[in-house]
N, CA and C atoms as a LAMMPS dump frame, in Angstrom:
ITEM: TIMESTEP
0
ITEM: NUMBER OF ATOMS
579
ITEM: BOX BOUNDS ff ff ff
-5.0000000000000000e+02 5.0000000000000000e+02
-5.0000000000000000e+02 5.0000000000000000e+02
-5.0000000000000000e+02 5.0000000000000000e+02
ITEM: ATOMS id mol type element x y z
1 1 1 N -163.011 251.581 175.494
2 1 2 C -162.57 252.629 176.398
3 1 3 C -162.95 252.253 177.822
4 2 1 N -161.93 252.504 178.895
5 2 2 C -162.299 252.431 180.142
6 2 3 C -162.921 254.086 181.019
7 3 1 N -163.077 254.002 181.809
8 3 2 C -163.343 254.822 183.113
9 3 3 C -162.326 255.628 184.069
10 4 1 N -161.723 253.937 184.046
11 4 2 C -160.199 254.138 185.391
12 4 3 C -158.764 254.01 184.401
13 5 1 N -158.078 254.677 184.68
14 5 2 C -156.471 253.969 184.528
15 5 3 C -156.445 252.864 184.906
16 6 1 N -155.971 251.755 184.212
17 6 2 C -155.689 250.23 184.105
18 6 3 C -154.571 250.274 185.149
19 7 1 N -154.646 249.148 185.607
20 7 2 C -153.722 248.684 186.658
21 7 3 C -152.83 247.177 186.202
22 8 1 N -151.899 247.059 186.848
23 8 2 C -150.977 245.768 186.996
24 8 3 C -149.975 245.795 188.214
25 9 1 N -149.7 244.321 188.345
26 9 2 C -148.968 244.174 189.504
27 9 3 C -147.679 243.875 188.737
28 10 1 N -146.53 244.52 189.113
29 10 2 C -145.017 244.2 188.769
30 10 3 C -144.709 243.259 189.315
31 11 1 N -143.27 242.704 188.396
32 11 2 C -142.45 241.586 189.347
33 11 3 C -141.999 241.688 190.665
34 12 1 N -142.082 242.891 191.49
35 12 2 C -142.08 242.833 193.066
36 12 3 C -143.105 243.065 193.671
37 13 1 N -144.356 242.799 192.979
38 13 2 C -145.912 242.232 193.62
39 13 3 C -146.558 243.359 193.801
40 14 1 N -146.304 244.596 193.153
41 14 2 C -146.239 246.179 193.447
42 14 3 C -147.802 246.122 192.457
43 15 1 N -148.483 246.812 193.146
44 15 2 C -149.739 247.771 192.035
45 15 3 C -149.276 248.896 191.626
46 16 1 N -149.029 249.018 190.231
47 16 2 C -148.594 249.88 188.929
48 16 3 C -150.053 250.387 188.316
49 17 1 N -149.418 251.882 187.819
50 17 2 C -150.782 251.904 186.998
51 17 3 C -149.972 251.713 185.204
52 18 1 N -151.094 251.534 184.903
53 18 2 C -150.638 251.491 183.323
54 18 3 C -150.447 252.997 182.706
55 19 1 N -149.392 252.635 181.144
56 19 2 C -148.728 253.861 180.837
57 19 3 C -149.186 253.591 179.196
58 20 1 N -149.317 254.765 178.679
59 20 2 C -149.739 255.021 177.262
60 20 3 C -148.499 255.383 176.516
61 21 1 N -147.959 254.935 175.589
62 21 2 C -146.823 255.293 175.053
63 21 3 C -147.023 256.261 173.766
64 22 1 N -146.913 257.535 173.946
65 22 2 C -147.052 258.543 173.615
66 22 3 C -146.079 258.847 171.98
67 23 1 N -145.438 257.547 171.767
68 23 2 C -144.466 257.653 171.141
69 23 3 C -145.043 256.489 169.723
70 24 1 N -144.703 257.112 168.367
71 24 2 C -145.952 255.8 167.443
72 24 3 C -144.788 254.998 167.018
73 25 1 N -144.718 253.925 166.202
74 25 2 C -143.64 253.181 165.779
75 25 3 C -142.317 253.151 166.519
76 26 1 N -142.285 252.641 168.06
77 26 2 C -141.848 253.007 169.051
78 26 3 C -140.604 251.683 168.469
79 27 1 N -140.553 250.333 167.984
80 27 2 C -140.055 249.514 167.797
81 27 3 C -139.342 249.335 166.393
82 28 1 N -139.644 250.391 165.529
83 28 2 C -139.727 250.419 163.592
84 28 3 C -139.112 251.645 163.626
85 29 1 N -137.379 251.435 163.488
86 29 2 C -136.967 252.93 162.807
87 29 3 C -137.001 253.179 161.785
88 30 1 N -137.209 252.284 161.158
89 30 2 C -137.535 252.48 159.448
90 30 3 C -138.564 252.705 159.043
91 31 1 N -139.701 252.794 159.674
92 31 2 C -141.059 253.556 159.654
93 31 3 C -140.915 254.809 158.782
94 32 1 N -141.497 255.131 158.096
95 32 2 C -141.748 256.495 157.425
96 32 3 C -141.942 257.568 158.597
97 33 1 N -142.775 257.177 159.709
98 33 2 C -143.234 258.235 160.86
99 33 3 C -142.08 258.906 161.635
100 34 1 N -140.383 257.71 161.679
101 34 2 C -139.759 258.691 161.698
102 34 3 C -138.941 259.305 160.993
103 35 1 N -138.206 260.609 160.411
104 35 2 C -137.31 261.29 159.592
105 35 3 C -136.287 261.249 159.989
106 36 1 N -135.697 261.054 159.131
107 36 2 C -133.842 260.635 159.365
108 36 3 C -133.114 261.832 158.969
109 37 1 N -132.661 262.295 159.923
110 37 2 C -131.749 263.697 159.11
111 37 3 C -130.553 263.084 159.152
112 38 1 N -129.823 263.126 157.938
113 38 2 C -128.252 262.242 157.763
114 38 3 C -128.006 261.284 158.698
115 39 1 N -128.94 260.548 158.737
116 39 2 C -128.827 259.121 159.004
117 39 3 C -129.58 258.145 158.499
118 40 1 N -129.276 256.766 158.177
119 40 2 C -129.781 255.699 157.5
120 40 3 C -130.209 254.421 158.831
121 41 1 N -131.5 254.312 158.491
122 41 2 C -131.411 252.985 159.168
123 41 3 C -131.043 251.677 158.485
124 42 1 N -130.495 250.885 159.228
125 42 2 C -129.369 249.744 157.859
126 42 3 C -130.615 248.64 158.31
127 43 1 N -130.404 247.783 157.226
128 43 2 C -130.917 246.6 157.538
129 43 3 C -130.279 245.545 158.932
130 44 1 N -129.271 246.163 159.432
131 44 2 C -128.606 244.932 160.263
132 44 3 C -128.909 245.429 160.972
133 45 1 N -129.598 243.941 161.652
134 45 2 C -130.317 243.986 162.913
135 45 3 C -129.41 242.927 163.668
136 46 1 N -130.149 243.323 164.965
137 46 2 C -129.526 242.127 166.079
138 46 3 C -130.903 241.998 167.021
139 47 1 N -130.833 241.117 167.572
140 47 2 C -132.141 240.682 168.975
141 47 3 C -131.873 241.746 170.019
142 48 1 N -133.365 242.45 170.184
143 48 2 C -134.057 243.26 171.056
144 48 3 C -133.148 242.858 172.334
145 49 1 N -132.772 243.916 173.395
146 49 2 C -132.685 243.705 175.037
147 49 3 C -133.843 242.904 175.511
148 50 1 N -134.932 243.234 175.286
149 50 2 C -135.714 242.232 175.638
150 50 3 C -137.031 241.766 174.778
151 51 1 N -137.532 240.632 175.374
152 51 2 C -138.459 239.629 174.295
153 51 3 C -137.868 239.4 172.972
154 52 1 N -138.497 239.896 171.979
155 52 2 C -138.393 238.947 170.888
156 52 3 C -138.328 239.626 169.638
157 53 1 N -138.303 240.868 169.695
158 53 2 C -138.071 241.945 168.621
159 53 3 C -136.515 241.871 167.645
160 54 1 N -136.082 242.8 167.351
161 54 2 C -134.767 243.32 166.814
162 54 3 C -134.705 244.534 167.033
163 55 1 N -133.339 245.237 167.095
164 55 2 C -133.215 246.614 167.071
165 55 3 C -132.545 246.709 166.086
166 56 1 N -132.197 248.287 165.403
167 56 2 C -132.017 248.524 164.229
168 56 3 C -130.692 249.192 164.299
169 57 1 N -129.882 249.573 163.48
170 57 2 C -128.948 250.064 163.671
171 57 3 C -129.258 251.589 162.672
172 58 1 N -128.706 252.69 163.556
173 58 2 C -128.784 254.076 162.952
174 58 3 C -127.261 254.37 162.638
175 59 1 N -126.922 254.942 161.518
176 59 2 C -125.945 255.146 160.97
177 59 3 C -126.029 256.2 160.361
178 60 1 N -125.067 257.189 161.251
179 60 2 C -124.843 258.678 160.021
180 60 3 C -124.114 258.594 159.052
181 61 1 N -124.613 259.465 158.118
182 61 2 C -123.935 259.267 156.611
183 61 3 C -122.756 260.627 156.671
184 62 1 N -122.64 260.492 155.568
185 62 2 C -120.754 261.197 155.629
186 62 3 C -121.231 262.682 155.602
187 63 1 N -122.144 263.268 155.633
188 63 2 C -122.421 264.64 155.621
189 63 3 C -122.161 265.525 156.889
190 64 1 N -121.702 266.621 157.2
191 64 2 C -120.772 267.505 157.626
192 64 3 C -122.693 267.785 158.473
193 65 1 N -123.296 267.137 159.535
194 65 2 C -124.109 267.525 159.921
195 65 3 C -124.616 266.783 161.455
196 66 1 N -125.563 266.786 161.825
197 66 2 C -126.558 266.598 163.152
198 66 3 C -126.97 265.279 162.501
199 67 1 N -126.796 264.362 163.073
200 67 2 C -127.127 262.852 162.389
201 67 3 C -128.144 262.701 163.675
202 68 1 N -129.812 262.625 163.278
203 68 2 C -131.079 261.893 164.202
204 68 3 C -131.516 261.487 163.645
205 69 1 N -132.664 261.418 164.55
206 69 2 C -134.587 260.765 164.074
207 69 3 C -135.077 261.934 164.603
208 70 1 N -136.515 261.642 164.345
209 70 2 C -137.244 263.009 164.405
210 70 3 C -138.794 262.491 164.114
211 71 1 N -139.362 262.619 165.003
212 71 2 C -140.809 262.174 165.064
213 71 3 C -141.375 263.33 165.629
214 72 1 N -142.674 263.779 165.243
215 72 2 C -143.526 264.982 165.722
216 72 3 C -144.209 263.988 166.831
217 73 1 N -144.519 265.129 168.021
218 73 2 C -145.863 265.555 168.92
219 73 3 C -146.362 266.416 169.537
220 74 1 N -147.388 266.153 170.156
221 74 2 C -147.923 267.671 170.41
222 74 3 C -147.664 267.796 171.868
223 75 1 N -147.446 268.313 172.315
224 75 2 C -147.101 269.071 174.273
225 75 3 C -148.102 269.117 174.255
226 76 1 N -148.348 269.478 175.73
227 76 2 C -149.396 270.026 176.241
228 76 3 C -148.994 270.377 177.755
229 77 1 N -147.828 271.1 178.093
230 77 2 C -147.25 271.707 179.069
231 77 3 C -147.469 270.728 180.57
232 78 1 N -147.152 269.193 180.094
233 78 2 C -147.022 268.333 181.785
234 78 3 C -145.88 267.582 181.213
235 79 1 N -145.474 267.238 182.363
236 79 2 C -144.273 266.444 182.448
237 79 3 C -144.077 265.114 181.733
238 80 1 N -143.537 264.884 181.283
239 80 2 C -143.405 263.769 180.694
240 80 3 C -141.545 262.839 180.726
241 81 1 N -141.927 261.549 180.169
242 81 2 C -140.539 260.988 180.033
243 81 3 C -140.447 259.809 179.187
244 82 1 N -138.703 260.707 178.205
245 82 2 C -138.872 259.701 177.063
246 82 3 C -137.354 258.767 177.58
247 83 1 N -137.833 257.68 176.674
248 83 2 C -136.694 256.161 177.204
249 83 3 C -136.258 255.593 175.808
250 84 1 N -135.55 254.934 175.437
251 84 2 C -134.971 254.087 174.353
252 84 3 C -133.935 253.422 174.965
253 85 1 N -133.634 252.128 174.405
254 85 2 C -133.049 251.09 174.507
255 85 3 C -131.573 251.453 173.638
256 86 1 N -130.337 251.361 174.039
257 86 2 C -129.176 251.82 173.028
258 86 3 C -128.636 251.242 173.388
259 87 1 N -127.145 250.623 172.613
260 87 2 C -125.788 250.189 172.463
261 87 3 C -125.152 250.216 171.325
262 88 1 N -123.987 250.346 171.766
263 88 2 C -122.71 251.39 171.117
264 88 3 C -122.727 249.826 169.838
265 89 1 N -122.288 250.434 168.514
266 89 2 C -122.139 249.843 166.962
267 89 3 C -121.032 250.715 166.498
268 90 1 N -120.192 250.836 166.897
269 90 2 C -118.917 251.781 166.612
270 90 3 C -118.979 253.585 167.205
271 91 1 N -120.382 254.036 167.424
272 91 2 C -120.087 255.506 168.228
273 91 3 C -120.581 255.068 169.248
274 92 1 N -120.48 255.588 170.147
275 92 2 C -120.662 255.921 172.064
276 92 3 C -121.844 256.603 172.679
277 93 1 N -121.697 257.846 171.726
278 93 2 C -122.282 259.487 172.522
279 93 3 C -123.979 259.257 172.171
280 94 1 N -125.119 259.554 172.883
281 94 2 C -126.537 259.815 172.517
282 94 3 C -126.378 261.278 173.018
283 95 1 N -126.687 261.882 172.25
284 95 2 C -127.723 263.228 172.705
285 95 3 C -129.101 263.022 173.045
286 96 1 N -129.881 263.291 173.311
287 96 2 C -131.122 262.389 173.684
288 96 3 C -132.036 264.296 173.877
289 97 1 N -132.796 264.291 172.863
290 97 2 C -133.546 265.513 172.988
291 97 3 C -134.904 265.322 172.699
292 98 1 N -135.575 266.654 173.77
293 98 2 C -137.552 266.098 173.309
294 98 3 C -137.608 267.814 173.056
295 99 1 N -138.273 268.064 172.228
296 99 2 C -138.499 269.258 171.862
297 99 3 C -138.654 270.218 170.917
298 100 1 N -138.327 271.983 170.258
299 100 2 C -138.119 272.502 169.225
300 100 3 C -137.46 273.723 169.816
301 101 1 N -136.959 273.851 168.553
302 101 2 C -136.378 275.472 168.942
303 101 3 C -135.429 275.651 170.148
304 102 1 N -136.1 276.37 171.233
305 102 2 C -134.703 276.907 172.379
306 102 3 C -135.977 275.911 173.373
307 103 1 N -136.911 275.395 173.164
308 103 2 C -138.009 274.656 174.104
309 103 3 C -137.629 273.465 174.056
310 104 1 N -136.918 273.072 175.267
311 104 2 C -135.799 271.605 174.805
312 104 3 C -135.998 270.97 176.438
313 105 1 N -135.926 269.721 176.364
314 105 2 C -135.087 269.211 177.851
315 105 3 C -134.425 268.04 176.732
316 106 1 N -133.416 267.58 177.27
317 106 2 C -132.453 266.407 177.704
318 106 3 C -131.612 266.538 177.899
319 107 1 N -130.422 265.381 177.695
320 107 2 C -129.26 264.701 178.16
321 107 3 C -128.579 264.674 177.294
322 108 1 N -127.056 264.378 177.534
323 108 2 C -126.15 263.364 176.77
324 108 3 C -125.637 262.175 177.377
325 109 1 N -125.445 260.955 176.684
326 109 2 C -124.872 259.645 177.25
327 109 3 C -123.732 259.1 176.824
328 110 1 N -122.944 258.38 177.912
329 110 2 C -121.85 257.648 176.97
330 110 3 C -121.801 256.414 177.121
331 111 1 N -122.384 255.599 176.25
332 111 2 C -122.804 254.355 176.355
333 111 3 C -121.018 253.227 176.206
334 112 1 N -119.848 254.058 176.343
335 112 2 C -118.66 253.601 176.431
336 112 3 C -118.567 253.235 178.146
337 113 1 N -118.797 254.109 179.003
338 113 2 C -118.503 254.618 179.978
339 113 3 C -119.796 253.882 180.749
340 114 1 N -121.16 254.413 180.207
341 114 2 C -122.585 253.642 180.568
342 114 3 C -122.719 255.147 181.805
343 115 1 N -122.377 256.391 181.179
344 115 2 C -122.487 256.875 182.13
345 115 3 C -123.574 258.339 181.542
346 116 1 N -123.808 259.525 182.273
347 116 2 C -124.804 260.742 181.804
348 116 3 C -123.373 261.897 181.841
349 117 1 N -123.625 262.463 180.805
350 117 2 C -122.908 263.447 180.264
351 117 3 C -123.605 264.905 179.738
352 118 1 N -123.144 266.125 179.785
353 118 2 C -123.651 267.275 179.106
354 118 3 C -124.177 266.662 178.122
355 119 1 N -125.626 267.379 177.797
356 119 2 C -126.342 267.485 176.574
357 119 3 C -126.517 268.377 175.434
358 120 1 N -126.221 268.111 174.073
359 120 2 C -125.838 269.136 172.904
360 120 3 C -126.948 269.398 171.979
361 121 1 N -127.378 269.868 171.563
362 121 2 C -128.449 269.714 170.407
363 121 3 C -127.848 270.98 168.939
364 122 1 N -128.291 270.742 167.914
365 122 2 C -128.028 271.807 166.455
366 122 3 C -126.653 272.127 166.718
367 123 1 N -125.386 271.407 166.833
368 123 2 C -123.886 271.357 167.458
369 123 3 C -123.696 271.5 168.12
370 124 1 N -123.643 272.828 168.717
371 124 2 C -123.019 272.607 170.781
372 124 3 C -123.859 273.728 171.56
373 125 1 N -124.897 273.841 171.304
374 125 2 C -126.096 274.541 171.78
375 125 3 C -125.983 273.526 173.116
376 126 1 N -126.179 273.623 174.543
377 126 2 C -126.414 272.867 175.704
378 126 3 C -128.324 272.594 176.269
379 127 1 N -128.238 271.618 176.682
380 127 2 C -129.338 271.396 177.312
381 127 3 C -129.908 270.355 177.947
382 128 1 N -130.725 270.772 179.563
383 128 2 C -130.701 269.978 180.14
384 128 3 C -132.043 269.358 180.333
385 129 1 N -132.24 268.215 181.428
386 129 2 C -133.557 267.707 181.73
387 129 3 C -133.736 268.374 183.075
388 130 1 N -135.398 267.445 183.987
389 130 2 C -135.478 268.007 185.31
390 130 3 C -134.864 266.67 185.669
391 131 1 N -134.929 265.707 185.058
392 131 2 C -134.242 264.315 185.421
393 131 3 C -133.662 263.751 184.43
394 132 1 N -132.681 262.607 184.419
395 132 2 C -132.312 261.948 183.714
396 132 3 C -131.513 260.7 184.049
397 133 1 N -131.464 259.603 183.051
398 133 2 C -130.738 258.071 183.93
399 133 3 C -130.379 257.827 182.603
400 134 1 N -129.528 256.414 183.306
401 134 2 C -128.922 255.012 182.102
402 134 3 C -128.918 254.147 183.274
403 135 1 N -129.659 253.161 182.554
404 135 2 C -129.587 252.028 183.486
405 135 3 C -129.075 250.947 182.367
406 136 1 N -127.887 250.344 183.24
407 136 2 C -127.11 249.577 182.24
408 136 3 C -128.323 248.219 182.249
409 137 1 N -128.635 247.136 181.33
410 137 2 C -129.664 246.51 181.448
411 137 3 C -128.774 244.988 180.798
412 138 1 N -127.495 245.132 180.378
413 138 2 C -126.872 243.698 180.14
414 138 3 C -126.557 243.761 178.185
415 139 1 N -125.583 243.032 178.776
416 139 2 C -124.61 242.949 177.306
417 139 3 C -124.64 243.889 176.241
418 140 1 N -124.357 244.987 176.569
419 140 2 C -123.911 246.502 176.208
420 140 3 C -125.071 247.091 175.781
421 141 1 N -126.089 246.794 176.241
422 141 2 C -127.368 247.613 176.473
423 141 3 C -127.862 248.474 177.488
424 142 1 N -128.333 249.757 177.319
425 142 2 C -128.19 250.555 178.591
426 142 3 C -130.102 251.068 177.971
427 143 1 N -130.543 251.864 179.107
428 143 2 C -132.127 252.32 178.886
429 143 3 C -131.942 253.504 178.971
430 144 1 N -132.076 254.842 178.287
431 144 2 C -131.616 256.08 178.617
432 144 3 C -132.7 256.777 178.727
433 145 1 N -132.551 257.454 179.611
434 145 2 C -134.649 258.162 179.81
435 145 3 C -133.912 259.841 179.988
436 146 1 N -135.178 260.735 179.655
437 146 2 C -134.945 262.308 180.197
438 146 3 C -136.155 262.431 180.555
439 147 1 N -136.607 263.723 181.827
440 147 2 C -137.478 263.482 181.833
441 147 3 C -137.817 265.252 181.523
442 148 1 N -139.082 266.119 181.603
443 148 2 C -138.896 267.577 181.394
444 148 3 C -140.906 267.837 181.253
445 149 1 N -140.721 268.918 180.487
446 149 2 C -141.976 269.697 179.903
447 149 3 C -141.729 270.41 178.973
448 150 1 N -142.792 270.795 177.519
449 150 2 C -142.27 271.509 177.051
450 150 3 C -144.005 272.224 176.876
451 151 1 N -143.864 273.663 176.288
452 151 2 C -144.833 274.474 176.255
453 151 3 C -145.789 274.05 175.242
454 152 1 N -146.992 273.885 175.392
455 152 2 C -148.017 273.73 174.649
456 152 3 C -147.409 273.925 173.2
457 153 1 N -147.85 273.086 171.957
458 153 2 C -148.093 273.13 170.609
459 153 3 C -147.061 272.107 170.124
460 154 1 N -146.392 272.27 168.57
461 154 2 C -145.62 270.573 167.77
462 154 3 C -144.755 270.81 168.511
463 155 1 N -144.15 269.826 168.75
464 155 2 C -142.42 269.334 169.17
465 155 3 C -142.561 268.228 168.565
466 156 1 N -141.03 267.637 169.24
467 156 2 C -140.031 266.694 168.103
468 156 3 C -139.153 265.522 169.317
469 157 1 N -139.397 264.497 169.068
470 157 2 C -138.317 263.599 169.6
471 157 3 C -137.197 263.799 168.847
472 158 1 N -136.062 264.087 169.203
473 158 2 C -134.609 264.182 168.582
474 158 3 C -133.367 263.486 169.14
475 159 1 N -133.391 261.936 169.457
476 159 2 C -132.081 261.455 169.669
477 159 3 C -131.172 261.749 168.674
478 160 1 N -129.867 261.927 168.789
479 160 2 C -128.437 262.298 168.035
480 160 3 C -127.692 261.563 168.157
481 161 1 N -127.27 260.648 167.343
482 161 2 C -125.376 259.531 167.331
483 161 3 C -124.909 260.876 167.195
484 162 1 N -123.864 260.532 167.919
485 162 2 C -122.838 261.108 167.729
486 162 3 C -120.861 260.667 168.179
487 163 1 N -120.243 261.553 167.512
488 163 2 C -119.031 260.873 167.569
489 163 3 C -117.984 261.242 168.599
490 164 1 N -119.013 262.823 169.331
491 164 2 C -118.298 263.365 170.754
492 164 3 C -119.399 263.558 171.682
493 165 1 N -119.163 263.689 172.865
494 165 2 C -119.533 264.395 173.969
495 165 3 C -119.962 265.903 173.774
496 166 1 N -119.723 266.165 172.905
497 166 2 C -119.581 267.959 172.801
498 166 3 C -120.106 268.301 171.837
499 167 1 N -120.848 267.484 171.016
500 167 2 C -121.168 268.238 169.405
501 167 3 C -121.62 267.518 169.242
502 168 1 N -123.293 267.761 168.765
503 168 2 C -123.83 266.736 167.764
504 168 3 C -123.531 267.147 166.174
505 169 1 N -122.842 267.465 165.748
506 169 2 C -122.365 268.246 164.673
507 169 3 C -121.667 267.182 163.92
508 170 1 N -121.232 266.218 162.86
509 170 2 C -119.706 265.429 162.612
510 170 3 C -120.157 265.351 161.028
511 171 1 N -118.78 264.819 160.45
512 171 2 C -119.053 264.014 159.462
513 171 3 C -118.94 262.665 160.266
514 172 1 N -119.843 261.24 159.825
515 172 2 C -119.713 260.338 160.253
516 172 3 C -119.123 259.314 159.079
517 173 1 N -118.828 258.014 159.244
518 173 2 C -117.993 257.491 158.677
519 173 3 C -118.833 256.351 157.532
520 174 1 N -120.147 256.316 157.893
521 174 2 C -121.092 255.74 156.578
522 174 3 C -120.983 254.048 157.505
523 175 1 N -120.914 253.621 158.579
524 175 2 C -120.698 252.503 159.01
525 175 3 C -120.474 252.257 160.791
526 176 1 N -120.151 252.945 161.332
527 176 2 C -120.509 253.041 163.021
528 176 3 C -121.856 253.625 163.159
529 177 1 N -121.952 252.964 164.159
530 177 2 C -123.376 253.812 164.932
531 177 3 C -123.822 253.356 165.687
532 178 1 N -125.556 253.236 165.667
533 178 2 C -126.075 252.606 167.572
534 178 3 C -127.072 252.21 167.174
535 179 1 N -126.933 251.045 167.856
536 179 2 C -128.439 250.334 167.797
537 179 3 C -129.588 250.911 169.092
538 180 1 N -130.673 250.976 168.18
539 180 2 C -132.055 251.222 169.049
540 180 3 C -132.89 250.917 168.938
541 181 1 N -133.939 250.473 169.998
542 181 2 C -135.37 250.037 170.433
543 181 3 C -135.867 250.372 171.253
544 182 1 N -137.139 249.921 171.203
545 182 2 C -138.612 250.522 172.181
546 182 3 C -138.089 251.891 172.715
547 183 1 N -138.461 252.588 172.137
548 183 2 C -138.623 254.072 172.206
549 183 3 C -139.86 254.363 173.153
550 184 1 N -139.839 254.948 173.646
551 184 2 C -141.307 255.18 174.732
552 184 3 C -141.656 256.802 175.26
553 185 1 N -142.352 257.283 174.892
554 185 2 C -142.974 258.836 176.056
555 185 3 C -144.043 258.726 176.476
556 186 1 N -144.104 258.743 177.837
557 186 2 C -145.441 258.762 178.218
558 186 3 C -145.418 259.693 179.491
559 187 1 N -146.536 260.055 180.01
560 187 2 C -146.76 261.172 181.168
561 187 3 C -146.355 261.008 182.442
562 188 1 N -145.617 261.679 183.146
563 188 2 C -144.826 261.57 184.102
564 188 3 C -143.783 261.35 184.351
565 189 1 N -143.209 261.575 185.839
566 189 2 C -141.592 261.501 185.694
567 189 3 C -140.688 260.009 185.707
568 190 1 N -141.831 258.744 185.386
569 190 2 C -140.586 257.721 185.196
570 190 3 C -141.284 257.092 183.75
571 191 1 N -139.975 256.205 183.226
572 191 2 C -140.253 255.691 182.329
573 191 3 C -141.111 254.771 182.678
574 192 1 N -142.205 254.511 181.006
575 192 2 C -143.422 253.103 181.319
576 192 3 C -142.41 251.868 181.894
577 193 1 N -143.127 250.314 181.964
578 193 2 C -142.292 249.014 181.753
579 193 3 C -142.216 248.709 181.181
């Protein structure tokens, strides 16, 4: 254990402080830690956006439902901001949600477009962040961050494939979907590096 927040200098010679990633099996969607509601993580992988990993591909199954992941944590009413690595595997749309219940921030994305779109959660319930981005990062990889607060006690990371802009709701087709990596939340309003 340290004293101080750890420090580093970035590639533009900048003093950074260091970031705790708030998020567990941030690289492993097939982890038990996170829950798949009508979705499968497939074995086909492809090479990470960056270093030396793989990302996984999420695929909703044919059920008439909200195709995520779903990892618990605990709030504690400060700001925070979550990021993942995505590109389109036959669907487009992320819903991108941190939260429970009507205690929500995020986005929606269209990783067709590489652009920020209305955000949907439990079908076409709306909801927004205090911030949000896509930064396109190279060969159909984009970084999608939200940033928000939610009230003291459990919440839920909840990204959504989906097959519209408007609904996280579908049957999906057992074979499109989106690849994802390094998942990240940590405190404050930008994503870690």
């Amino acid at each position: 254990t340290r004293a101080s927040t750890g420090t580093y200098i970035d590639s533009e010679g900048l003093v950074k402080e260091g970031t705790t990633n708030l998020a567990l099996y941030s690289e492993d969607f097939a982890n038990a830690g996170w829950t798949k509601n009508s979705i499968v993580v497939t074995s086909e992988t492809i090479p990470a956006p960056i270093g030396n990993g793989v990302a996984y591909k999420l695929v909703p199954n044919t059920n008439f439902a909200s195709h995520r992941l779903l990892q618990t944590y605990t709030a504690d009413y400060t700001v925070h901001t979550a990021s993942v690595y995505v590109k389109a595997a036959g669907y487009r749309y992320v819903h991108f949600r941190v939260g429970a219940s009507t205690d929500n921030y995020g986005h929606g994305f269209d990783l067709q477009e590489g652009v920020a779109i209305s955000g949907y959660y439990g079908g076409s319930a709306s909801m927004t962040a205090e911030s949000h981005s896509i930064e396109d990062v190279g060969d159909g990889w984009y970084r999608i961050s939200v940033t928000g607060k939610n009230f003291s006690g459990t919440k839920y990371f909840l990204p959504a494939v989906s097959n519209s802009p408007t609904t996280t709701t579908f049957n999906g087709d057992g074979t499109s979907g989106i690849y994802f990596w390094g998942f990240q939340h940590v405190k404050g309003t930008e994503a870690g590096e």
